[in-house]
C-alpha angles and dihedrals in degrees: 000000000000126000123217122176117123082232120102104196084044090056092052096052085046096056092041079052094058094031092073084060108077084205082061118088119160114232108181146329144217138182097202141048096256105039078053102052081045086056105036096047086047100046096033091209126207097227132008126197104210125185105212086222103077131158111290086337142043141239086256092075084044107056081046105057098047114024093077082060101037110051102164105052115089122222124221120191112203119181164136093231095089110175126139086223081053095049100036080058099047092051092046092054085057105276114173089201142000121208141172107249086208096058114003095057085109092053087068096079099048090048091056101048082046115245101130128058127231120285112209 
């Protein structure tokens, strides 16, 4: 797993979140778009949970610059920027999930024990 938000308190409840999951072990984080597409492409994660709002950038440039190399990991937005144009490009770029960081926190382990199916 590896945990992008360019917060810093949101990265740590994340991590506290996934913890709780022993499938769940936290390879890597980044707060921008850059030190992301590094990690990502290095650790080769199996899932990323990805805000779209990141330092100077969004997750946007980020799903587009790895998900071409890195096929089997599944990407998970997760954010307060809602919008159907926001979603519609995440999921084009190649976004396993979209959720709202203000009600949908709770759905990521489930995802990732996978008992959900992608929604697209």
């Amino acid at each position: 797993m590896f945990l992008v938000d360019d917060s810093a308190p949101i990265r740590e409840r994340l991590k506290e979140l996934l913890g709780q999951s022993p499938q769940v072990q936290i390879v890597g984080e980044a707060g921008s778009a850059a030190d992301a597409v590094q990690g990502i492409l290095t650790t080769r994660p199996r899932f990323v949970v990805l805000d779209y709002k990141l330092e100077q950038s969004t997750g946007l440039d980020v799903l587009r610059s790895v998900v071409g190399i890195t096929r089997e990991t599944v990407f998970i937005v997760l954010t307060n920027h809602v919008t159907a144009a926001v979603k519609a490009a995440c999921t084009s770029a190649g976004a396993h999930y979209f959720l709202d960081k203000s009600s949908e926190f709770d759905r990521l382990n489930g995802i990732i024990a996978g008992a959900h199916t992608p929604h697209r």
